[in-house]
C-alpha atoms as one frame of an Amber mdcrd trajectory, in Angstrom:
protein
 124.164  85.761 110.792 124.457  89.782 110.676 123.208  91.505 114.490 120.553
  93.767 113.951 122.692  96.721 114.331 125.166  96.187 111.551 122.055  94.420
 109.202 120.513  98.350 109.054 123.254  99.725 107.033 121.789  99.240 103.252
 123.129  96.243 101.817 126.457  96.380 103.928 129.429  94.745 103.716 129.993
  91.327 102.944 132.307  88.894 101.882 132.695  87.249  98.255 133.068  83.445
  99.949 129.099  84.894 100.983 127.709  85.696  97.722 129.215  82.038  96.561
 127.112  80.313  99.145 124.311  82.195  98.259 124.678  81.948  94.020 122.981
  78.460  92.854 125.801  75.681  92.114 123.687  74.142  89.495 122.937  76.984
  87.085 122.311  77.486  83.486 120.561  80.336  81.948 117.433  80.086  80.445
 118.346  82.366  77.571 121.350  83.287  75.709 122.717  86.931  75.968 121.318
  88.147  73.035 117.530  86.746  73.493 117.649  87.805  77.088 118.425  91.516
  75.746 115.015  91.011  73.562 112.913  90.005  76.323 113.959  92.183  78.584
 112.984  95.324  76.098 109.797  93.554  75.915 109.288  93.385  79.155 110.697
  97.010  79.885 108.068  98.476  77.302 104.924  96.613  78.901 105.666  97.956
  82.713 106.111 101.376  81.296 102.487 101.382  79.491 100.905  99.307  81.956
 102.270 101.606  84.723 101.043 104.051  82.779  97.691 103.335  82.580  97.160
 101.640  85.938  98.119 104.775  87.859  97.631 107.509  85.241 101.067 108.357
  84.787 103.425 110.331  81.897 106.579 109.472  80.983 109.232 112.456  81.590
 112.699 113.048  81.322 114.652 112.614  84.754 117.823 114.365  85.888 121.009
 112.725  86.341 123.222 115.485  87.507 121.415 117.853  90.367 122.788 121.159
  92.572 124.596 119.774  95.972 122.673 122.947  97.778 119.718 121.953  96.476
 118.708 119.400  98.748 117.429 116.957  95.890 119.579 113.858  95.717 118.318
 110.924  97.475 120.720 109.776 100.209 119.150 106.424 100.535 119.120 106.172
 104.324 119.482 108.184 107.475 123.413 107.717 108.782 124.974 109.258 105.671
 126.977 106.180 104.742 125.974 105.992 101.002 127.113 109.493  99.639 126.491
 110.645  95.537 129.546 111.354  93.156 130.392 114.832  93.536 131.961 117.120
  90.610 132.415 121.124  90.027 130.420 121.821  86.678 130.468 125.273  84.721
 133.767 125.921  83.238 134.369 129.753  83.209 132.006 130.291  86.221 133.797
 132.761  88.592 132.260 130.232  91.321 131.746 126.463  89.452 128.167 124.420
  90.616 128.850 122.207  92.946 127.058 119.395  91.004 126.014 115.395  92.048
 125.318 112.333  90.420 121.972 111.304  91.674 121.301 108.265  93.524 117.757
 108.103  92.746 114.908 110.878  91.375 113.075 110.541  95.172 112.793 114.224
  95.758 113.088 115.691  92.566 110.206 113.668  91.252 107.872 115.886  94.204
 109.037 118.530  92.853 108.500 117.797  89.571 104.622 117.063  90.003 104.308
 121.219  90.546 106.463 121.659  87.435 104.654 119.337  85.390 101.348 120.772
  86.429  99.902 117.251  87.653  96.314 117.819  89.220  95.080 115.320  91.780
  95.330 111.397  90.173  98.229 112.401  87.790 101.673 111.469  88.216 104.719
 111.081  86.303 107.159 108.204  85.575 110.810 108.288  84.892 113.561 105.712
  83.105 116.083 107.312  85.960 119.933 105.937  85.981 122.093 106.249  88.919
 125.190 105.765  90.543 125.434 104.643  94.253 129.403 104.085  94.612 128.894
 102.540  98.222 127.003  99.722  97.965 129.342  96.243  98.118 128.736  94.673
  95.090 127.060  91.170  94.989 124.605  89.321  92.876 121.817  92.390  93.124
 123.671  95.224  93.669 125.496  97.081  91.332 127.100 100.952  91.138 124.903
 101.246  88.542 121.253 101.806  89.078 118.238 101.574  86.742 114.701 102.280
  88.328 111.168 103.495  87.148 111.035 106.208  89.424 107.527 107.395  89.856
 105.484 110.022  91.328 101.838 110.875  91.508  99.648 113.692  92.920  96.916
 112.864  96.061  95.184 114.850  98.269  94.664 114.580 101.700  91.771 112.182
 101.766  94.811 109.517  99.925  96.720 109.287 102.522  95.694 105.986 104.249
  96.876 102.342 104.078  94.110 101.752 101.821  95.220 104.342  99.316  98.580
 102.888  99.380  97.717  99.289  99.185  95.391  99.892  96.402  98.571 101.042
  94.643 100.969  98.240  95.359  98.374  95.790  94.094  98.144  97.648  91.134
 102.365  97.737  90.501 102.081  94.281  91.275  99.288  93.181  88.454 101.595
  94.475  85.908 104.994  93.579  87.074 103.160  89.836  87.077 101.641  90.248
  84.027 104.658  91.311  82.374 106.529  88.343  83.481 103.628  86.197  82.075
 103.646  87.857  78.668 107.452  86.890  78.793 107.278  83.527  79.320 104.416
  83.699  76.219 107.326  84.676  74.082 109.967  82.540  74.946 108.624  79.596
  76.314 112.048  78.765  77.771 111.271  80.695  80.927 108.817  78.661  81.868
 111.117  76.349  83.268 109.546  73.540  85.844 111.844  74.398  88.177 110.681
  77.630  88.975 107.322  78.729  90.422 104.389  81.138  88.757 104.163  84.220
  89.520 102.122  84.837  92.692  98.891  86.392  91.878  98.921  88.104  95.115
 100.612  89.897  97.785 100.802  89.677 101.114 100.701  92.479 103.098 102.237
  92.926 106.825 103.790  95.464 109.043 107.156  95.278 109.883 105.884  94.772
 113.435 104.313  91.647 112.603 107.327  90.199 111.470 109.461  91.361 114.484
 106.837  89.718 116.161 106.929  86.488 114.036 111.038  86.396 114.379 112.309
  88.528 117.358 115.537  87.258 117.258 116.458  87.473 113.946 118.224  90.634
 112.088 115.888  92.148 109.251 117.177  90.533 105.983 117.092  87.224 107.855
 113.309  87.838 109.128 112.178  88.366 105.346 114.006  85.475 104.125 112.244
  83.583 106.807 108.755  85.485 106.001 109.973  84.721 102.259 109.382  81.188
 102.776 105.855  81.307 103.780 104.352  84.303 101.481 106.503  84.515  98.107
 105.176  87.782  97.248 104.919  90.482 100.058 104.594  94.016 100.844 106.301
  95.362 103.877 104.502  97.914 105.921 105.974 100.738 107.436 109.790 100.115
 107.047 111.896 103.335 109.367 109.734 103.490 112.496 111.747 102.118 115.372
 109.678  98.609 116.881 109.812  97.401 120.130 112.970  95.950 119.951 114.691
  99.699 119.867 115.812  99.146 115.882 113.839 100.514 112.288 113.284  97.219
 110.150 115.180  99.868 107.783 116.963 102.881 108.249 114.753 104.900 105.673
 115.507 108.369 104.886 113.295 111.023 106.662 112.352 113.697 104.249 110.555
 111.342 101.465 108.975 108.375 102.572 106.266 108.954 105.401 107.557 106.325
 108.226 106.247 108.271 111.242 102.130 108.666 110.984 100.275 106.055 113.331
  97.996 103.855 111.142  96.890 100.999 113.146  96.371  99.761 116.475  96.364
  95.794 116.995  96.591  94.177 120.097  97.158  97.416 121.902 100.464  98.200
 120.289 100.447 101.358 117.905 101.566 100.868 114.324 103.444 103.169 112.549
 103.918 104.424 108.433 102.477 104.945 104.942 105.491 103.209 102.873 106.649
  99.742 102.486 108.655  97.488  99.845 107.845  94.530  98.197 109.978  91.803
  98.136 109.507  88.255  96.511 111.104  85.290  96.927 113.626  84.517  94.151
 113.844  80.816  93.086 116.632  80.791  91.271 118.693  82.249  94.478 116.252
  81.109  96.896 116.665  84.239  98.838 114.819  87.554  99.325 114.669  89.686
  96.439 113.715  93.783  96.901 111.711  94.794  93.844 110.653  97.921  94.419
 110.292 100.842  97.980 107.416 103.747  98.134 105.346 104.707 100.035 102.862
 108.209 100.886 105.363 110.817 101.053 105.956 113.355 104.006 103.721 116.372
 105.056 105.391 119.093 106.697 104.244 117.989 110.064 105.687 114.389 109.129
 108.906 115.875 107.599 110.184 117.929 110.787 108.949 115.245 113.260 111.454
 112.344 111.022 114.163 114.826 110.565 113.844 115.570 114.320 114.395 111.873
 114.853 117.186 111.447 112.708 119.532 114.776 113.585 119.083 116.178 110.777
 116.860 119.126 111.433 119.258 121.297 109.891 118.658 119.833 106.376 114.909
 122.403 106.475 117.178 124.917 105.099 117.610 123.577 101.920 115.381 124.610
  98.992 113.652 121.081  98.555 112.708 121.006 102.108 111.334 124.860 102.464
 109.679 124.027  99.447 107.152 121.328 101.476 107.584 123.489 104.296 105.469
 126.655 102.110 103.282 124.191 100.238 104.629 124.792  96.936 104.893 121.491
  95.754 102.055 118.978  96.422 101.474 115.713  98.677 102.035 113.023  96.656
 102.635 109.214  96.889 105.628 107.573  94.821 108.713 104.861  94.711 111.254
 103.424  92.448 111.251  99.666  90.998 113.942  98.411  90.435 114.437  97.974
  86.361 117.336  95.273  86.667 116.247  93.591  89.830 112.555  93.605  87.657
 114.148  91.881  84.826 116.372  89.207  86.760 113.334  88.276  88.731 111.285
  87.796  85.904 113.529  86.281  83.363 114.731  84.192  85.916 118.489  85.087
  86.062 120.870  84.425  89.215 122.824  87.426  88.741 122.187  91.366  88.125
 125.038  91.309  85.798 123.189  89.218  83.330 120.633  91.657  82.509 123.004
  94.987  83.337 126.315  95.933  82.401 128.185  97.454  84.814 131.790  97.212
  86.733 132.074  93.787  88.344 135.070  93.505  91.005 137.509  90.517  89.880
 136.640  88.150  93.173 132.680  88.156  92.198 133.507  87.619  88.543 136.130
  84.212  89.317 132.649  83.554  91.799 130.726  83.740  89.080 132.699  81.970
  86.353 132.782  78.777  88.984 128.974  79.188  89.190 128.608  79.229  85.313
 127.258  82.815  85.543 128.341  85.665  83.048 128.311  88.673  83.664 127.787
  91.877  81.370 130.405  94.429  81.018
């Protein structure tokens, strides 16, 4: 078991003799390659139109190379640990752009909303690829990143835990309904072994569940919380709880972690965002689908920055640009496309439904496990 210190960082580091105890011994997948490739571009194109039209949003195209000054690229957390790919762009520039790889559309998507010209109850959605070089790379992460990065346009009156619940329920209706479509078309996938779909989530603070398991680190509490409510959404994940520690380190200029929503039992509850997270059968572990969450006022944005030391990042254009109120409050997240599909097509591994660079230890871990990987 990770301490709660070290279990902050992201997905860490681990060990491959880890991931083997945590890959099923007894696996087979329920489709071959090929087939798996069909479903999963079914299910692909009903998320995108049924996100679409649940939260009146437009496909757009989404950047994957952004200016280091400005600002833009996601950096995941709060330490710094998890830094973007970094390249000079412009040949025959007297002075080249300092250009990154984005780690995710967070920011840019905000920003995009003013471009766009989204009025109040639009939004946008993105088919946004990535690269996050420091992640360790197990059965659900990979270097390569594939996410429905989404943003939509709310006024004041939205932001509330009812706004934002009213939105994960709606994700959730069509991420389910998508898997159920799936299993329509290849009956395979609706193997006995595995559960339906829940209908619903759960919702609960992340000081409920400190409450409900005080001594355990965070990944450990959901697994725990897992258990009991297959199907959950995580409320207010980068406030520090009474036990000193952030369920999360979430970044501070995106997500709003900070705003008090609730009081229960005397004790004052913090943050608009969340993630939901299901419990995976086939790994019988936790399983991160998607974070979001009400983003950051101004107010919001210098008090988190504040918090974190990193005041000085108010400088930078994306962060005057909420400062002056030229791009508009807005709620939005990324779901993950891969994690998505392996959850749904019930694989044990992110490589079956990606291709991407698998170190050689997780691959001979795999090939013992009769899992095979894309590359």
């Amino acid at each position: 078991m990770r301490d709660k210190r070290s279990d902050l960082a992201g997905p860490g580091i681990s060990t491959y003799e880890e991931v083997s105890k945590v890959l099923p011994a007894d696996y087979t997948a329920l489709l071959p390659p090929l087939k798996r490739m069909k479903a999963l571009y079914m299910v692909k194109d009903f998320i995108e139109k049924g996100l679409a039209e649940a939260l009146n949003l437009q496909m757009v195209q989404v950047p994957l190379i952004v200016s280091k000054n400005s600002g833009v690229n996601d950096y995941l957390d709060r330490d710094g640990s998890r830094t973007p790919v970094e390249f000079p762009a412009g040949l025959g520039l007297d002075k080249r752009i300092e250009a990154q790889v984005v780690q995710a559309a967070t920011k840019w998507k905000r920003m995009a909303l003013a471009q766009f010209e989204c009025q109040v109850g639009q939004g946008i959605n993105t088919d946004m690829r990535a690269i996050r070089k420091d992640y360790f790379l197990d059965h659900d992460h990979s270097s390569y990143v594939d996410q429905w990065d989404w943003e939509k346009r709310i006024s004041m009156n939205d932001r509330n835990l009812d706004y934002l619940k009213d939105t994960v329920k709606k994700i959730w209706s069509v991420i389910r309904r998508a898997g159920i479509m799936a299993r329509q078309h290849f009956p395979e996938l609706a193997d006995p072994r595995y559960p339906d779909f829940p209908e619903e989530l759960t919702f609960i603070h992340a000081e409920d569940i400190l409450e409900m398991f005080p001594d355990l680190p965070r990944k450990e509490r959901e697994n725990k919380l897992l258990e009991k409510y297959p199907a959950v959404f995580i409320i207010g994940i980068g406030s520090v709880l009474k036990d000193g520690y952030p369920h999360e380190m979430r970044a501070a200029d995106y997500d709003d972690w900070i705003t008090p929503t609730i009081v229960k039992d005397g004790q004052q509850y913090h943050g608009l965002n969340g993630d939901i997270l299901v419990y995976n059968p086939v790994t019988k572990r936790r399983h991160e689908l998607s974070s979001m969450g009400v983003r950051v006022t101004k107010e919001s944005l210098i008090a988190q920055l504040d918090l974190s030391g990193q005041s000085d990042f108010l400088k930078l254009p994306y962060h005057q640009a909420i400062l002056n109120d030229r791009i508009p409050l807005s709620i939005g997240g990324g779901i993950g496309q891969a994690r998505t599909y392996m959850y749904l097509l019930r694989t044990a591994h992110l490589g079956e439904v990606t291709v991407s660079i698998w170190p050689d230890e997780l691959k001979s871990v795999c090939e013992e496990k009769n899992i095979h990987v894309l590359e």
